[in-house]
C-alpha positions, 0 to 999 in steps of 0.5 A: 500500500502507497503511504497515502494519507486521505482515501478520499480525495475532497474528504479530509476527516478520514484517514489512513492511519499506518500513514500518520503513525510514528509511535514504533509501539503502534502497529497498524494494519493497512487500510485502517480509518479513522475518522475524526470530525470533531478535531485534528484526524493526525493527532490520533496518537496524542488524543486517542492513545491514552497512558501508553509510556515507554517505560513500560514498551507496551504495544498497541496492535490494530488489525488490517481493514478496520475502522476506528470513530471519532471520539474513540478512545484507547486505554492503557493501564498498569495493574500492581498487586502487591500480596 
């Protein structure tokens, strides 16, 4: 797949995501969407994934064909147990 960004000429709140990741812990899958109408559709990492630090290398993995909606939210959390 060609790193194109928008799959749809005139429409700029959709978007190939692969195309606008750079976290090398999200792996997306090609022809994933997401749609954001509300705010800025590159800024999925910061607005969408939420609490993933490096420190802990934890991966985000999204398939191929999926479609992701605005207002989505991703969560990260850490779990201590302490016996």
């Amino acid at each position: 797949m060609p790193q194109k960004i928008y799959p749809r000429s005139k429409d700029r709140e959709t978007i190939y995501l692969k195309s606008v990741i750079s976290n090398p812990n999200i792996i997306v899958g090609d022809y994933t969407v997401y749609n954001d109408f509300v705010g800025e559709t590159r800024g999925f990492e910061k607005n969408n994934v939420l609490y993933q630090y490096p420190i802990n290398q934890d991966k985000l993995i999204i398939g191929k064909f999926c479609s992701i909606a605005c207002g989505s939210l991703i969560l990260f959390f850490f779990l201590v147990l302490i016996l």
